[in-house]
C-alpha positions in Angstrom: -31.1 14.9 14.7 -31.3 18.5 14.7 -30.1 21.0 12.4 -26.7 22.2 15.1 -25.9 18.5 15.7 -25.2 18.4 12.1 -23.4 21.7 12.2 -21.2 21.0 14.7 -20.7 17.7 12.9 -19.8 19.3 9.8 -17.4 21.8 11.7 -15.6 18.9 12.8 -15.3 17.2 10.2 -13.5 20.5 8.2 -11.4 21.1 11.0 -10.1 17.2 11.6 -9.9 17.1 6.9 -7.4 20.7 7.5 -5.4 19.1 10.2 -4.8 15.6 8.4 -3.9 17.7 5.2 -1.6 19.7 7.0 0.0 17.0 8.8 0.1 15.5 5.1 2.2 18.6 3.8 4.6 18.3 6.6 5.2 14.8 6.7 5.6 15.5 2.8 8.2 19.0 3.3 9.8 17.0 5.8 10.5 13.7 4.0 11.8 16.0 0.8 14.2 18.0 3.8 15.7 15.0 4.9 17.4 14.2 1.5 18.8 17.5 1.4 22.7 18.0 2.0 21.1 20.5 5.0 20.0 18.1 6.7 22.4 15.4 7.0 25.1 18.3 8.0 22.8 19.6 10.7 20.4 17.1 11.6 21.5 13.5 10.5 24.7 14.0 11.7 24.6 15.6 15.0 22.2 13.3 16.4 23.6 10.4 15.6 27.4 11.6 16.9 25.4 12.5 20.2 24.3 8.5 20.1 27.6 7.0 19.2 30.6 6.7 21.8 33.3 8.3 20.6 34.4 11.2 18.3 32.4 11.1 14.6 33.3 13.8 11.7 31.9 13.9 8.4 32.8 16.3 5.9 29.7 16.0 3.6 27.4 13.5 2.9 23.2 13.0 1.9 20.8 10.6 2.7 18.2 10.1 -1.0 15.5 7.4 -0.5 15.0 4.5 -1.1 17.8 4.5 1.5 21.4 5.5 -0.4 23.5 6.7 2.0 26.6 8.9 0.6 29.7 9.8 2.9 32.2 12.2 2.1 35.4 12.7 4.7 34.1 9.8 7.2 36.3 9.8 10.5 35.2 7.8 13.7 37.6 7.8 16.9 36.9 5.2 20.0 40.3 6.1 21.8 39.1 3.8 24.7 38.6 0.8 22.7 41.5 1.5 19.5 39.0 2.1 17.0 40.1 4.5 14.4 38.5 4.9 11.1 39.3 7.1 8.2 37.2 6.5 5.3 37.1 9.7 2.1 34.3 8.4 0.3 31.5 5.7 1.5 28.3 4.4 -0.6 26.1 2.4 1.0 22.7 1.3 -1.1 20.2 -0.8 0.9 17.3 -2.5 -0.6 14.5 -1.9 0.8 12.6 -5.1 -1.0 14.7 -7.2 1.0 13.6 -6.1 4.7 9.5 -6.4 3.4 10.2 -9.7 2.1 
């Protein structure tokens, strides 16, 4: 082996350790930015209106792991169908222990 076979070995090595700790500190930012009010407004939210037929409002809400999901001002509208729902506050707390098991 010759001494640049190891240098370009070790230069390698640095730049695949940076990448996996930066993809580490975003996977960790972003995990913390999900549970943030923020987010569910204009991320959570949006997306999954975009995924459901019919009309979805929600005043507030957050999403804190291990998976509690908190609805304030919950309205969904399926005119087609007749499904109207008008909720003004929702908990929902899901153990997570239970889907591993």
């Amino acid at each position: 082996m010759t001494g640049t076979e190891s240098g370009r070995r070790q230069l390698l090595l640095r730049k695949l350790s940076f990448f996996l700790l930066g993809m580490a500190v975003f996977l960790t930012v972003f995990f913390f930015y999900f549970q943030t009010k923020h987010a569910f407004k204009h991320i959570l939210a949006p997306i999954v209106a975009a995924v459901l037929p019919g009309e979805l409002h929600v005043q507030d809400g957050s999403l804190s792991f291990p998976a509690t999901l908190t609805l304030t001002g919950f309205s969904y509208q399926q005119p087609d169908v007749g499904l109207s729902l008008n909720i003004d506050q929702l908990l929902i707390r899901i153990s997570v222990m239970g889907w591993v098991r």
